[in-house]
C-alpha positions in Angstrom: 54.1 -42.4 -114.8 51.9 -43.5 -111.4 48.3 -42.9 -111.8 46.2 -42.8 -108.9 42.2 -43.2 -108.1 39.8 -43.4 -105.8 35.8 -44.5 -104.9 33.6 -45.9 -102.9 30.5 -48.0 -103.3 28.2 -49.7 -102.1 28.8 -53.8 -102.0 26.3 -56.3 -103.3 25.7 -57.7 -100.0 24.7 -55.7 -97.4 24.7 -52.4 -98.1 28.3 -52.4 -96.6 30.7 -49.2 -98.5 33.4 -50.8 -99.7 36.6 -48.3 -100.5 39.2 -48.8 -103.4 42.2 -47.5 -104.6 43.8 -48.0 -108.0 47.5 -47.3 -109.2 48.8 -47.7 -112.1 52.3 -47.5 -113.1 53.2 -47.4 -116.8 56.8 -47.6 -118.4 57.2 -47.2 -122.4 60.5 -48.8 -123.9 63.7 -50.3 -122.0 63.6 -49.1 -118.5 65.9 -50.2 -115.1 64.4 -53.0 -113.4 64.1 -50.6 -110.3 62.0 -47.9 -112.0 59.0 -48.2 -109.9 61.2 -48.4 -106.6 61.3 -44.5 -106.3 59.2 -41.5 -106.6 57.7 -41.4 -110.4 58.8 -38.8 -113.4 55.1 -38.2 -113.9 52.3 -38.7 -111.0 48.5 -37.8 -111.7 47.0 -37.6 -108.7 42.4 -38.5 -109.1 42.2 -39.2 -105.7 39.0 -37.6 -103.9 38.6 -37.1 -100.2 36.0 -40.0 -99.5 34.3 -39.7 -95.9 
């Protein structure tokens, strides 16, 4: 499974917006050490359109 997110916020120091984006791939069990080469079984997509 991939697991995707995005924000933004604002930084500590500044004011600045700082942008990040999170994935997470997760594996249960045995799996081939080239699981996470190609496209995943399950993909949950969170991202948001950030301006």
């Amino acid at each position: 499974m991939r697991w995707q997110i995005n924000y933004r916020f604002v930084g500590m120091s500044g004011g600045a917006w700082l942008y990040r984006l999170d994935t997470l791939n997760l594996a249960h069990g045995a799996v081939p050490a080239d699981t996470f080469l190609g496209e995943p079984t399950w993909f949950i997509d969170e991202r948001a359109h950030i301006w």
